[in-house]
N, C-alpha and C positions, 0 to 999 in steps of 0.2 A: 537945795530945793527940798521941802517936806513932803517924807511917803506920807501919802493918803492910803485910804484902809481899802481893804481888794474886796471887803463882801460888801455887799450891799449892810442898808438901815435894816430891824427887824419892823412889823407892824407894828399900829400904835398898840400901847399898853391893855385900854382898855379893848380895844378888838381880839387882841389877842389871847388875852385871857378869858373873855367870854367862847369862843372859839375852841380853845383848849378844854374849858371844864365841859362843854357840851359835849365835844365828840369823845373826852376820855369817859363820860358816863356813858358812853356806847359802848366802850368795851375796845375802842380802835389802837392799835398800837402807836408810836411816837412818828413812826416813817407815814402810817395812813394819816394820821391827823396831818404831816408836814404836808403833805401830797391833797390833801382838805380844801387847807388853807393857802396854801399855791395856787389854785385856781378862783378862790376869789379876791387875790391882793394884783396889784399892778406890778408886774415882775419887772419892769423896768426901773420900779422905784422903791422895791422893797423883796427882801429873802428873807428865804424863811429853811432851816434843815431838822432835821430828826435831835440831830445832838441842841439845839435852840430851845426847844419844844422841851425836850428831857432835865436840860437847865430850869427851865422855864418852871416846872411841874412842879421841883424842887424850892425852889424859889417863894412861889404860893402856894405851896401847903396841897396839892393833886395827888394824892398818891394809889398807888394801885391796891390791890388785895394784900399783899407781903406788907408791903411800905406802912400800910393802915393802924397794924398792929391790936387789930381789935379785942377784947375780950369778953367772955362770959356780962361781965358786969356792962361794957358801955354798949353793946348789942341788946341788952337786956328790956331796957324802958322801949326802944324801935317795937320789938317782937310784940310787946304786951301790946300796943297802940294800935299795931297788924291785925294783931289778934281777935280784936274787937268785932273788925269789920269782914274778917273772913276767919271763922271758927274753926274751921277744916284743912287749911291750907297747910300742906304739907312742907320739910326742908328746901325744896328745888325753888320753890314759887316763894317760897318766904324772902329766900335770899338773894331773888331777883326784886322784888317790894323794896325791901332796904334800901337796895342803891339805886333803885327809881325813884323810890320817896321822900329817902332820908339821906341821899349816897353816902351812905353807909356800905362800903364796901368787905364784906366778913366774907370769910373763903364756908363754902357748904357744909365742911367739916363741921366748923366751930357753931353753924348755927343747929347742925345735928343734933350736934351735942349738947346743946342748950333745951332742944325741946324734947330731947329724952330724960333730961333730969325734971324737967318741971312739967312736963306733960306724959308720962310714960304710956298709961294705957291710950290714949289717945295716938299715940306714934304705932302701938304694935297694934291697935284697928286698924289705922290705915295699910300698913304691912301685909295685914290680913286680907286686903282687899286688891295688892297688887296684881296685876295680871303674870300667868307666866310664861315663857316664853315656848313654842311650840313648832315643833317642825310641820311643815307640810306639804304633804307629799303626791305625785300627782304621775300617770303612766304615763303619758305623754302629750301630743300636741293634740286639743280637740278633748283631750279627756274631760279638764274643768274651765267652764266656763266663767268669769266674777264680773260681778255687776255693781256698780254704784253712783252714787248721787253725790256732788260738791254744789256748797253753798255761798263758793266764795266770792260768785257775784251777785248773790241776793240783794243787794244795797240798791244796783242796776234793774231789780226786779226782772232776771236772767237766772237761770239752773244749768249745770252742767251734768250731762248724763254720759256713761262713760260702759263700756264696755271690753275686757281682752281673755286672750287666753292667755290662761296660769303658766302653764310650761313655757313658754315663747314668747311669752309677753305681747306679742301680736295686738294692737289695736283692734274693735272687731268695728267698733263706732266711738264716735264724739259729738254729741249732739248739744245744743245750748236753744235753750226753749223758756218761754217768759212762765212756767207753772211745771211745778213736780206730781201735780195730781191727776194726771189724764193718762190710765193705767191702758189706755188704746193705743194710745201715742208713743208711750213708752214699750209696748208688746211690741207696736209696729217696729222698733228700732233693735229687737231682739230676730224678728220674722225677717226684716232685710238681711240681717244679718249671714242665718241660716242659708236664707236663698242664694246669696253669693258666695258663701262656702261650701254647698252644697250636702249639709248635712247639720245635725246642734251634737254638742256635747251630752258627756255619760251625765255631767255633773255640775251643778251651779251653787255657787257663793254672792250673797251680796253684804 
């Protein structure tokens, strides 16, 4: 009698390479992409594992950052094209562009390095304008108060107004209100606050 083969088929070709190149331009390792694409194949009729995927990569040409082997010269023409359309853009965000636009995947090192040779003063501007980092330091619970404002559902035409203490992190409020402009509304959510803790801070931050 002839063994038959114990794993399953892999997905069809073209699913699975589109599949593959999408989620490695995410950044996902070989076990997340397997774990991807397992929930959208019919597991009755098809597997799929980490070592498949990793084959797979190799196969068609997907390679990671090391694997890429990029240099000075073929990151070069990407950068210029970049460059155009964002004059300012520093290493971190350049080398995230690349491999969203062009995946072109170059480790941040190499793209550093590239725009300190051909861009110099422009790299030690931005340098100049780094923030730096700063302890802060606070007596206790009630001492500072910090306040601020998220915009991250403005799309929903929604504002998030947010309110804690510094020491304790304590929530003081969280309010979500369709406008950030109504400086009554927003005292008020400073004045409740007070009144149910029965006193304000030395000190405020927003």
């Amino acid at each position: 009698m002839a063994r038959t083969n114990q794993f399953k088929p892999c997905p069809p070709e073209d699913f699975l390479r589109s599949r593959i190149k999408y989620y490695h331009r995410l950044r996902l390792t070989d076990e997340q992409i397997a774990d991807k694409i397992r929930k959208q194949i019919d597991a009755k009729k098809y597997g799929i594992s980490k070592s498949t995927i990793k084959n797979r990569r190799k196969e068609w040409g997907i390679f990671g950052v090391r694997q890429s082997n990029h240099t000075l010269d073929t990151i070069g023409p990407h950068v210029q094209k970049i460059r155009v359309r964002y004059p300012t853009m520093g290493a971190r965000d350049m080398t995230k562009r690349l491999r969203l636009e062009f995946d072109v995947k170059a480790p941040r090192e190499l793209v550093e390095l590239y725009l300190k040779l051909t861009e110099p003063e422009a790299v030690a501007a931005r340098k100049r304008r780094v923030c730096k980092r700063q302890r802060y330091w606070t007596a206790g619970v009630n001492d500072s108060w910090a306040f601020d404002q998220h915009d991250k559902w403005k799309r929903f035409g929604l504002w998030f107004n947010l309110g804690l203490d510094v020491c304790s992190g304590k929530i003081l409020f969280i309010k979500i209100w369709w406008n950030n402009r109504n400086p009554r509304l927003l005292g008020s959510y400073y004045l409740d606050s007070a009144e149910k803790i029965g006193g304000v801070a030395d000190r405020y931050s927003v």
